[in-house]
PDB file as gemmi writes it, atoms N, CA and C in Angstrom:
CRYST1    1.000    1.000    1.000  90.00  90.00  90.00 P 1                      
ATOM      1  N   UNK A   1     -80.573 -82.747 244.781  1.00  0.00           N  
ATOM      2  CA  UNK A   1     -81.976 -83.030 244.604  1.00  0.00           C  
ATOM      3  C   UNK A   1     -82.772 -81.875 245.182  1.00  0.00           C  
ATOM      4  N   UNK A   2     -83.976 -81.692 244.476  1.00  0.00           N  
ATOM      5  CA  UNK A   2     -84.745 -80.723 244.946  1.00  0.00           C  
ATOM      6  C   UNK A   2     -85.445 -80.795 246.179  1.00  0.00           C  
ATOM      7  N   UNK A   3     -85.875 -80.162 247.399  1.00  0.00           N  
ATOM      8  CA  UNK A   3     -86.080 -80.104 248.747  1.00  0.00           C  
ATOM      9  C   UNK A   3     -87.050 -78.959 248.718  1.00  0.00           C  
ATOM     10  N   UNK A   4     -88.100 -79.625 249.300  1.00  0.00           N  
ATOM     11  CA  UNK A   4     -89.634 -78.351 249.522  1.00  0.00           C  
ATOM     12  C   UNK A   4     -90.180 -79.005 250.967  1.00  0.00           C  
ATOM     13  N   UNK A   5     -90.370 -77.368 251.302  1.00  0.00           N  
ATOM     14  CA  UNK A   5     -91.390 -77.604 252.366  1.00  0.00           C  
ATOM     15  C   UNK A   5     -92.787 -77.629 251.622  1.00  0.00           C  
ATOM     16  N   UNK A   6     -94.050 -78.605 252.179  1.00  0.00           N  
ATOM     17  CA  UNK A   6     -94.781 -78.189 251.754  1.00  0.00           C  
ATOM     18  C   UNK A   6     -95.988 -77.652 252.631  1.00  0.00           C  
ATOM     19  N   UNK A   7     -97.093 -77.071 252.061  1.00  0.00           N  
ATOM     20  CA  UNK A   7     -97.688 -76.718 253.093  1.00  0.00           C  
ATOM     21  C   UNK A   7     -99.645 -77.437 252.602  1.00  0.00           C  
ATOM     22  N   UNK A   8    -100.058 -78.298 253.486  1.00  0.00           N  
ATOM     23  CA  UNK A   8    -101.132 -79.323 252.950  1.00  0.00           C  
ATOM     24  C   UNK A   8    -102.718 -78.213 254.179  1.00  0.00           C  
ATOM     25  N   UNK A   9    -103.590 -78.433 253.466  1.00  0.00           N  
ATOM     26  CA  UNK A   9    -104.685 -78.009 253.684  1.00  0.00           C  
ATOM     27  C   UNK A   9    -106.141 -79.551 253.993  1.00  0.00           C  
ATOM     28  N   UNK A  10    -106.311 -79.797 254.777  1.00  0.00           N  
ATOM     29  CA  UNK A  10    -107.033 -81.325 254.146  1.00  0.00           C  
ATOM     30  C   UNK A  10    -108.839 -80.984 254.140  1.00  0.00           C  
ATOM     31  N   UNK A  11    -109.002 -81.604 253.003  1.00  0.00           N  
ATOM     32  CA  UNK A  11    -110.404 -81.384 252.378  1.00  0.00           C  
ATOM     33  C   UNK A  11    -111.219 -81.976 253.204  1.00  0.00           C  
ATOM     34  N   UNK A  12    -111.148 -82.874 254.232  1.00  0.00           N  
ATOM     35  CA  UNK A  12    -112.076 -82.918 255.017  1.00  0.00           C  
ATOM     36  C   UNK A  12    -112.007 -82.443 256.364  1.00  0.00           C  
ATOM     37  N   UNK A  13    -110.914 -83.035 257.286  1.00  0.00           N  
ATOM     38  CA  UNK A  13    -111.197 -81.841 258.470  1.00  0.00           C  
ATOM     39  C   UNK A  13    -110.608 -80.292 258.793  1.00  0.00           C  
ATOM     40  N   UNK A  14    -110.260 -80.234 257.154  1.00  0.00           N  
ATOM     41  CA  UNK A  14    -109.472 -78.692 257.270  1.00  0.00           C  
ATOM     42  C   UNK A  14    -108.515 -78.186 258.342  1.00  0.00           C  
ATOM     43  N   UNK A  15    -107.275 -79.511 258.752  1.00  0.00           N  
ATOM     44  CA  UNK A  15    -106.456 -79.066 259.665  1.00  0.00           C  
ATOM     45  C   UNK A  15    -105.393 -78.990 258.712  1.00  0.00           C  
ATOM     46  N   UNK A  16    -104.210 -78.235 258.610  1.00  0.00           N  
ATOM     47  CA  UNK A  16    -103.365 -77.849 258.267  1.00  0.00           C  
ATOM     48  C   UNK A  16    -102.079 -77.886 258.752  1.00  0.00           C  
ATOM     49  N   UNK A  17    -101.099 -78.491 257.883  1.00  0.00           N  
ATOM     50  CA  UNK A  17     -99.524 -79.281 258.393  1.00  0.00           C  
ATOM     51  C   UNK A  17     -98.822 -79.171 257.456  1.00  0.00           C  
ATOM     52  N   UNK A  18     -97.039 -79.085 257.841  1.00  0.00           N  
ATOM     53  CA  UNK A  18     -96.451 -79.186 256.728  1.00  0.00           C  
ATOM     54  C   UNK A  18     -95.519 -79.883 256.850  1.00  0.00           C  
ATOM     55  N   UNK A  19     -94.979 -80.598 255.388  1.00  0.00           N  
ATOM     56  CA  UNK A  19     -94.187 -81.878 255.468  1.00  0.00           C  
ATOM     57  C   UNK A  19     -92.541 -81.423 254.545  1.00  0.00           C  
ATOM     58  N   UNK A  20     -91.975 -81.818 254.836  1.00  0.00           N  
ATOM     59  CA  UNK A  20     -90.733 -81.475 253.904  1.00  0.00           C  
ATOM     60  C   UNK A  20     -90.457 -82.977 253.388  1.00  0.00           C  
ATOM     61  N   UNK A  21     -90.311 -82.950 251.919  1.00  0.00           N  
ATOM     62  CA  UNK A  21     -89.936 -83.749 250.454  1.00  0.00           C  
ATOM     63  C   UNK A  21     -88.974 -83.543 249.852  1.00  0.00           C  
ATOM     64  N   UNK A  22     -88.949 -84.150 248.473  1.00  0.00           N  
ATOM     65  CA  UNK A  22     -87.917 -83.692 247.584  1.00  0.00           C  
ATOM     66  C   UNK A  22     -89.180 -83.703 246.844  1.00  0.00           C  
ATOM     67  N   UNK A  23     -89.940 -83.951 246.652  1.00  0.00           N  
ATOM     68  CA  UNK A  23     -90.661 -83.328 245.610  1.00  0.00           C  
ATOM     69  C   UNK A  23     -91.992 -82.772 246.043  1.00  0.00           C  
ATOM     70  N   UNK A  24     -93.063 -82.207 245.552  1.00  0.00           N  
ATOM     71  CA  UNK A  24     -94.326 -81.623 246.020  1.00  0.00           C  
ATOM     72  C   UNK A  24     -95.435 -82.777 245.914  1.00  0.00           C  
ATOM     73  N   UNK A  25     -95.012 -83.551 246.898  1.00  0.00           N  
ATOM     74  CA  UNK A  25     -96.021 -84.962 246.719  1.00  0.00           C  
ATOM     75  C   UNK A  25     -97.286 -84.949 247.232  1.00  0.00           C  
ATOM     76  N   UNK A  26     -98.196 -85.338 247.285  1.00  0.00           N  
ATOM     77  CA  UNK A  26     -99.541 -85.400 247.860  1.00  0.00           C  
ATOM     78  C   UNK A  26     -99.229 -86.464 249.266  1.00  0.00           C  
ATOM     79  N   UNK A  27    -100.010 -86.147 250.025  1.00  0.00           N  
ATOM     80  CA  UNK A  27     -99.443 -86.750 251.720  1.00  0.00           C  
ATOM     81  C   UNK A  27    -101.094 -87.057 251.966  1.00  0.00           C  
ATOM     82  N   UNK A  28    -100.652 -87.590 253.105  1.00  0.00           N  
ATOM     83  CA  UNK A  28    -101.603 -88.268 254.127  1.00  0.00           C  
ATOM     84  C   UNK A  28    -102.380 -87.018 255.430  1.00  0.00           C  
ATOM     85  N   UNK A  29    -103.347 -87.280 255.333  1.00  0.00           N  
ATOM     86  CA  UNK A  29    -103.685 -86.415 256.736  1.00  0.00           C  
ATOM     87  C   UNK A  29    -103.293 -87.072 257.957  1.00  0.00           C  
ATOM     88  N   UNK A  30    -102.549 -86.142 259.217  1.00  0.00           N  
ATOM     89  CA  UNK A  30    -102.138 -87.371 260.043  1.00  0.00           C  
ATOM     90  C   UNK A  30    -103.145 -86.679 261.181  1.00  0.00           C  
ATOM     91  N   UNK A  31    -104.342 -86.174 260.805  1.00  0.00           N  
ATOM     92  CA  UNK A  31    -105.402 -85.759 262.039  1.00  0.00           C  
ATOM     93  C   UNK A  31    -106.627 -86.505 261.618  1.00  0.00           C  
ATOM     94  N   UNK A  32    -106.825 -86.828 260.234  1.00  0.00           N  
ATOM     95  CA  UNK A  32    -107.930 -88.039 259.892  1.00  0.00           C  
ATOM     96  C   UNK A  32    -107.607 -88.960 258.515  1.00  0.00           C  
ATOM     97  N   UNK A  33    -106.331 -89.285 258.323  1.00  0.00           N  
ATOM     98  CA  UNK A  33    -106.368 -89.828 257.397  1.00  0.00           C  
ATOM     99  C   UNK A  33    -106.701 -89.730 256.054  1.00  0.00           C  
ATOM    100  N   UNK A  34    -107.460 -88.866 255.512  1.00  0.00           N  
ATOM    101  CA  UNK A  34    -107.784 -88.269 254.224  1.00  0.00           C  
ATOM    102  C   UNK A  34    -106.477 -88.807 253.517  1.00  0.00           C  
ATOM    103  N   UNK A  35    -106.411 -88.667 252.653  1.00  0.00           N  
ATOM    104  CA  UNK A  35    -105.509 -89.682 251.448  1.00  0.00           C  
ATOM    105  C   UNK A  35    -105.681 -88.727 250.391  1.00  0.00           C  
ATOM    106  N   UNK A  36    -104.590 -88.166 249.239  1.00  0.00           N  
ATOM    107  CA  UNK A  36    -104.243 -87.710 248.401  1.00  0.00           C  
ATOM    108  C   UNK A  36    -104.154 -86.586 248.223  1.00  0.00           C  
ATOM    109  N   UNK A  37    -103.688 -85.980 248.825  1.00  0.00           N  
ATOM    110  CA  UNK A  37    -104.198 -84.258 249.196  1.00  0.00           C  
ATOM    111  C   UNK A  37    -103.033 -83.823 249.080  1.00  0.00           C  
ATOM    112  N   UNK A  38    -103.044 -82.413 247.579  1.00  0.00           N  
ATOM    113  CA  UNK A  38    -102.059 -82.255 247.637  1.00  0.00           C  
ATOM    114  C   UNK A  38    -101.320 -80.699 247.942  1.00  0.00           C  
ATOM    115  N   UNK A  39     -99.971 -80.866 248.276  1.00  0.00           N  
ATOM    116  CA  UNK A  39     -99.729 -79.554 248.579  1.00  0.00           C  
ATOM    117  C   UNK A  39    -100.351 -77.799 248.061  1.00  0.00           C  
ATOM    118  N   UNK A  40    -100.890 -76.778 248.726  1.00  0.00           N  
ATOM    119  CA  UNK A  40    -101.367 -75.821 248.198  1.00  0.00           C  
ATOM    120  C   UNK A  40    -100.321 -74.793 247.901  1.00  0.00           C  
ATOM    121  N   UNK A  41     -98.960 -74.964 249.043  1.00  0.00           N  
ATOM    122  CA  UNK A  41     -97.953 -74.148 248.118  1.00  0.00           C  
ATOM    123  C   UNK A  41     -96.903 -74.809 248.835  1.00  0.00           C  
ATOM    124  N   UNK A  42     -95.586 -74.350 248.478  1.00  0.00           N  
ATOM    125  CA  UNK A  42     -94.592 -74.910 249.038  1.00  0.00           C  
ATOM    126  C   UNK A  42     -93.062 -73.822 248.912  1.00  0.00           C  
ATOM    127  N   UNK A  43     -92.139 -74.288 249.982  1.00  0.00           N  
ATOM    128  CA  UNK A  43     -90.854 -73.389 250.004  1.00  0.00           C  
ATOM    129  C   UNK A  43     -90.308 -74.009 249.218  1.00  0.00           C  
ATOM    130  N   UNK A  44     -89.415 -73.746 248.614  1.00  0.00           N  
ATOM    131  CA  UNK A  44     -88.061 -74.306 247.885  1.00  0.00           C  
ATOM    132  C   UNK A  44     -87.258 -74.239 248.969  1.00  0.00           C  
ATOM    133  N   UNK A  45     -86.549 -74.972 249.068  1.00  0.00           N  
ATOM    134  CA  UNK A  45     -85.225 -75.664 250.462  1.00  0.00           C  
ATOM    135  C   UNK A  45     -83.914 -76.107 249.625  1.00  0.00           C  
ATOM    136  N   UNK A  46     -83.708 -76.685 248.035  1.00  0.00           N  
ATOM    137  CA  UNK A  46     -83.143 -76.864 247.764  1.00  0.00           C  
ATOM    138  C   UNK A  46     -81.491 -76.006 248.381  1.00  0.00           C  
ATOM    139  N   UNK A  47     -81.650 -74.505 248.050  1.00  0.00           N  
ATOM    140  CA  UNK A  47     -80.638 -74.136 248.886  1.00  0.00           C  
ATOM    141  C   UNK A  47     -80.785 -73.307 249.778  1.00  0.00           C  
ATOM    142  N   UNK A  48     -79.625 -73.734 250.759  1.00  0.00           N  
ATOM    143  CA  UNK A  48     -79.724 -72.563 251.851  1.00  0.00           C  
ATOM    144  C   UNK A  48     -78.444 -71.659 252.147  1.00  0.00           C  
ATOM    145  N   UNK A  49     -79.150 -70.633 252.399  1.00  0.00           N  
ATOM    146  CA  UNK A  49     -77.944 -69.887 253.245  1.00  0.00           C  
ATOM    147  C   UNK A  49     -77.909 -69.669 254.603  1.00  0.00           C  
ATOM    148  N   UNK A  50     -76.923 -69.573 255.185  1.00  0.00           N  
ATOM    149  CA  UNK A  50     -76.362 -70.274 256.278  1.00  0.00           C  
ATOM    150  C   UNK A  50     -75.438 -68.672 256.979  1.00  0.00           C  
ATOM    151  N   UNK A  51     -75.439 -67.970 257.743  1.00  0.00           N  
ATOM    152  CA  UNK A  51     -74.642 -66.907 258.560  1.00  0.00           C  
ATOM    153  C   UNK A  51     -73.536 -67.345 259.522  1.00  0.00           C  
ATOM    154  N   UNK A  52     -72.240 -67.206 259.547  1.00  0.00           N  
ATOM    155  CA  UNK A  52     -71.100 -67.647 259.984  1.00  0.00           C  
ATOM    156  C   UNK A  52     -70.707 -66.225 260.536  1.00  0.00           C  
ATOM    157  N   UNK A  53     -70.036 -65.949 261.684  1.00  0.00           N  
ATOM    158  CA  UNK A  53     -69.529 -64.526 261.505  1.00  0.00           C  
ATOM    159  C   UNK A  53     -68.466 -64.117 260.664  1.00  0.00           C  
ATOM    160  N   UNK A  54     -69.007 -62.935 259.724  1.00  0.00           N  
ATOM    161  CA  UNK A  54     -68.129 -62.731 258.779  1.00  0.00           C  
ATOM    162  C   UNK A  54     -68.469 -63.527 257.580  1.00  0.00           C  
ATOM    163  N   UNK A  55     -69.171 -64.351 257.440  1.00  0.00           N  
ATOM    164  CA  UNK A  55     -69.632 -65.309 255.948  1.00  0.00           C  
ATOM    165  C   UNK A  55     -70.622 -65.270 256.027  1.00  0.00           C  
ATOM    166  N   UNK A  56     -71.649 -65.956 254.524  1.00  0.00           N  
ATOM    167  CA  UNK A  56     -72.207 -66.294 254.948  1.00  0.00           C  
ATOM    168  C   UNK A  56     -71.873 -67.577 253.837  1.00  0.00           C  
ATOM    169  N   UNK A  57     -72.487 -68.812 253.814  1.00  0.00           N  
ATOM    170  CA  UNK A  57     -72.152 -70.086 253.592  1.00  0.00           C  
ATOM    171  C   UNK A  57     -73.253 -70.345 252.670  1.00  0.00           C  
ATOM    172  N   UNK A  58     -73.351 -70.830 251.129  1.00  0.00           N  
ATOM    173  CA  UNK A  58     -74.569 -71.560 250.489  1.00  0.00           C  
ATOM    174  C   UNK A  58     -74.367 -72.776 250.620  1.00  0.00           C  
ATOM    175  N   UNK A  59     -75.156 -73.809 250.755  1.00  0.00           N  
ATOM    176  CA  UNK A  59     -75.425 -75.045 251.170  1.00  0.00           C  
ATOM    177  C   UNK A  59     -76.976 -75.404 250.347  1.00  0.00           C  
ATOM    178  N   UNK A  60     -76.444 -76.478 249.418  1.00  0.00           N  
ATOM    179  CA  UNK A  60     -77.319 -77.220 248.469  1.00  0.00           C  
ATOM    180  C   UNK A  60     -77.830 -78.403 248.713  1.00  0.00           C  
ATOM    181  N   UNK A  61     -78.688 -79.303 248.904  1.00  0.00           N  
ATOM    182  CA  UNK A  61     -79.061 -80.695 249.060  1.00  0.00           C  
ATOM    183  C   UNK A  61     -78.179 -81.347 247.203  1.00  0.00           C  
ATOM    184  N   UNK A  62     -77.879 -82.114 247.610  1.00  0.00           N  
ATOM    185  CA  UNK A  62     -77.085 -82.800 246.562  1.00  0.00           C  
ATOM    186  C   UNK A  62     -78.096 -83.926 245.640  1.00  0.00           C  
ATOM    187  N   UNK A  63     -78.170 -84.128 244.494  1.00  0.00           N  
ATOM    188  CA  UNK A  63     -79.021 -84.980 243.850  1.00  0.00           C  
ATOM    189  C   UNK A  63     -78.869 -86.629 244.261  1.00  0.00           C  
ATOM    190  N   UNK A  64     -77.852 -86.769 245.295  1.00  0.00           N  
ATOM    191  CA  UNK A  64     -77.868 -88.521 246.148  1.00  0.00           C  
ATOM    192  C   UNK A  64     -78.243 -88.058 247.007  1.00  0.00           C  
ATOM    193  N   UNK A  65     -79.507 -87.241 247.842  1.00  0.00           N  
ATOM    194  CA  UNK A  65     -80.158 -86.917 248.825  1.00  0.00           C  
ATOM    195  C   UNK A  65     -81.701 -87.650 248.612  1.00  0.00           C  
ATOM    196  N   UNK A  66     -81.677 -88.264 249.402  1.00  0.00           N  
ATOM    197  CA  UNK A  66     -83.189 -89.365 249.675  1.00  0.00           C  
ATOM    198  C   UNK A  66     -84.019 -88.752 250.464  1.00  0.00           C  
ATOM    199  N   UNK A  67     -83.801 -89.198 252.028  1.00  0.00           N  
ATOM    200  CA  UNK A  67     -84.569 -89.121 252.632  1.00  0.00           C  
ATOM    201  C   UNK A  67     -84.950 -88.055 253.798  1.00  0.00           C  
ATOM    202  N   UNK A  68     -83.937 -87.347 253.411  1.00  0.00           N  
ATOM    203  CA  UNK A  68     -82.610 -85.761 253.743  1.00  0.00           C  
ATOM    204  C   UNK A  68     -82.493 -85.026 253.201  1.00  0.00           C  
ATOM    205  N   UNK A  69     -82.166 -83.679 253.345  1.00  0.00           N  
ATOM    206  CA  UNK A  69     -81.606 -83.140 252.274  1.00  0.00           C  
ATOM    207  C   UNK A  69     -80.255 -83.252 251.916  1.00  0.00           C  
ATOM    208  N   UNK A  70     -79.749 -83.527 253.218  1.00  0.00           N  
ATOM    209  CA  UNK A  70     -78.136 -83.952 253.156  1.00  0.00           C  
ATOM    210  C   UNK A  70     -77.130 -82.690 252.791  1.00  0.00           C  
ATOM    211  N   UNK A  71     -77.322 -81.387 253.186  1.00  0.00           N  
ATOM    212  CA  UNK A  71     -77.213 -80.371 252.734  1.00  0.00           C  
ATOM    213  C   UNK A  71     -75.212 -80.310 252.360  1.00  0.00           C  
ATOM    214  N   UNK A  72     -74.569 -79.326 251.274  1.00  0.00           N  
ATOM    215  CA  UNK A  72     -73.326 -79.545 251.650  1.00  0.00           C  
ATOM    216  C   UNK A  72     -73.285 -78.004 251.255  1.00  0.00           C  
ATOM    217  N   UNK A  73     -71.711 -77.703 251.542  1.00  0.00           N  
ATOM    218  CA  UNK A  73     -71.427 -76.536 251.487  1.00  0.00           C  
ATOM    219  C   UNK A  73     -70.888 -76.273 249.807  1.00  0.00           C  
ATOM    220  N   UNK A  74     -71.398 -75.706 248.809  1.00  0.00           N  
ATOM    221  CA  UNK A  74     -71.224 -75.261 247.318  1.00  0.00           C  
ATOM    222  C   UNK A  74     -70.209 -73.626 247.130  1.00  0.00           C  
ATOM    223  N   UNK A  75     -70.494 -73.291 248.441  1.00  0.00           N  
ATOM    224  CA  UNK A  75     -70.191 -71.659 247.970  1.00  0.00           C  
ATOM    225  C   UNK A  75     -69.869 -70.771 249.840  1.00  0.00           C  
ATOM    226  N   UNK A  76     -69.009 -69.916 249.348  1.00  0.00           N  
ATOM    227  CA  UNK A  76     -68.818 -68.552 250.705  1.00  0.00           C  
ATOM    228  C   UNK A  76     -68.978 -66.972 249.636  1.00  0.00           C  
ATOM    229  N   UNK A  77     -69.314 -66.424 250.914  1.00  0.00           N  
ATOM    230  CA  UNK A  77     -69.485 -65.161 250.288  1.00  0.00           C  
ATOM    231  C   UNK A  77     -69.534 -64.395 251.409  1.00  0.00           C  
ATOM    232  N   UNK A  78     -68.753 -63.129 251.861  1.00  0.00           N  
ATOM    233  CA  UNK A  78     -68.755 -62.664 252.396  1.00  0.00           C  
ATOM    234  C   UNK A  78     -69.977 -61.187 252.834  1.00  0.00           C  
ATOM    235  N   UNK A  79     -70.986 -61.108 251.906  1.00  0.00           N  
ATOM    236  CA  UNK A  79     -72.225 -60.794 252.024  1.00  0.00           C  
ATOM    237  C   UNK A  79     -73.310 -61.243 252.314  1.00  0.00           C  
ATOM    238  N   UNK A  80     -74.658 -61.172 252.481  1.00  0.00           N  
ATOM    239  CA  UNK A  80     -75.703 -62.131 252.613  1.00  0.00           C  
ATOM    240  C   UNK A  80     -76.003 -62.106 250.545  1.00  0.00           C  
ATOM    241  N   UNK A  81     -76.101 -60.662 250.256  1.00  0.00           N  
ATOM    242  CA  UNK A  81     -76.610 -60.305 249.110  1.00  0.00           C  
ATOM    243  C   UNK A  81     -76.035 -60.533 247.797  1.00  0.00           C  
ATOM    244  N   UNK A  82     -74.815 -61.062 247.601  1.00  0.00           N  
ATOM    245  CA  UNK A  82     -73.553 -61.908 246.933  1.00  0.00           C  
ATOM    246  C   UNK A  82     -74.294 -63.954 247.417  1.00  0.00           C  
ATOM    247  N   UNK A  83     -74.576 -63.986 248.488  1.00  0.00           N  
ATOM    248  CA  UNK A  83     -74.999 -65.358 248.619  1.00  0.00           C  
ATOM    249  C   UNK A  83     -76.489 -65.707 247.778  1.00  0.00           C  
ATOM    250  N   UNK A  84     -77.086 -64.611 248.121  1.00  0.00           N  
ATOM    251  CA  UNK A  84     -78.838 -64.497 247.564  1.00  0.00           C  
ATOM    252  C   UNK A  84     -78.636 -64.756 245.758  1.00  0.00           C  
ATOM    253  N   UNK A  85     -77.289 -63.792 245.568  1.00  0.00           N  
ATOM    254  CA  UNK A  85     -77.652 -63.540 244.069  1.00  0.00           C  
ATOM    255  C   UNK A  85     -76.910 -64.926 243.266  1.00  0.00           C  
ATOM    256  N   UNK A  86     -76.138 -65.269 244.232  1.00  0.00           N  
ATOM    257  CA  UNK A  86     -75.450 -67.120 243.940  1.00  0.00           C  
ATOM    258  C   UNK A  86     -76.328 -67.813 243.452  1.00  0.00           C  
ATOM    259  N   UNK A  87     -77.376 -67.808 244.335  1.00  0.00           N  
ATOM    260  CA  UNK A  87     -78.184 -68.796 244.866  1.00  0.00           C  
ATOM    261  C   UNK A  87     -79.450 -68.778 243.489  1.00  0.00           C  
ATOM    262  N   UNK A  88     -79.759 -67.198 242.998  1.00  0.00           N  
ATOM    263  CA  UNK A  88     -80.600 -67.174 242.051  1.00  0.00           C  
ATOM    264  C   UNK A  88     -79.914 -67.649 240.678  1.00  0.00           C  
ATOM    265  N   UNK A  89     -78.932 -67.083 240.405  1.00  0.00           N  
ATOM    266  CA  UNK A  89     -78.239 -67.415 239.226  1.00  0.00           C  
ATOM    267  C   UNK A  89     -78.319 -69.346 239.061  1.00  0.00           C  
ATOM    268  N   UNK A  90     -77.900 -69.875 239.955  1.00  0.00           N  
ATOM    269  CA  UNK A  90     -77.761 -71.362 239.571  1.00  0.00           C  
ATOM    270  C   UNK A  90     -78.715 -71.705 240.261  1.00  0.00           C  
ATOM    271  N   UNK A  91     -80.116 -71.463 240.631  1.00  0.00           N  
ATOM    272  CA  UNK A  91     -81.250 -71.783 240.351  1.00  0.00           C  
ATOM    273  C   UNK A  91     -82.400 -71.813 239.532  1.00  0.00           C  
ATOM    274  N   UNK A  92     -81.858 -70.832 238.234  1.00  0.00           N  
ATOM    275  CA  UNK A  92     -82.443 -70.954 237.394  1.00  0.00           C  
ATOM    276  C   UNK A  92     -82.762 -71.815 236.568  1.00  0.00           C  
TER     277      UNK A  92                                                      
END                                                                             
């Protein structure tokens, strides 16, 4: 499942927080309550890479990931730049 940080701006007291989802949902202000406000940009988290000495490790949130990302291990690669280019290819 897909995993974002997001990053929220709120239209009335203009304090700024960020929430991690599986999707880019509209959230709550938790400094005044404002209601429906929705993310202005967000990370992709779906995958990560991970540094081991000597590896480095891709790690995906799995599509039975709820409330988590529940991350697992998909891939090794003994580069960072072999992990990066993993990571773009089957994110497309």
């Amino acid at each position: 499942m897909a995993w974002f940080l997001n990053f929220y701006l709120c239209y009335r007291c203009k304090a700024k927080w960020r929430g991690k989802w599986s999707c880019m949902v509209d959230d709550q202000c938790p400094y005044c309550d404002a209601r429906d406000i929705s993310p202005y940009d967000a990370d992709d988290l779906t995958f990560l890479v991970t540094e081991s000495p000597g590896e480095y490790a891709v790690l995906r949130s799995p599509e039975t990931a709820e409330h988590t990302p529940d991350y697992v291990e998909v891939a090794k690669f003994s580069t960072r730049e072999s992990a990066d280019a993993y990571v773009a290819e089957v994110d497309e």
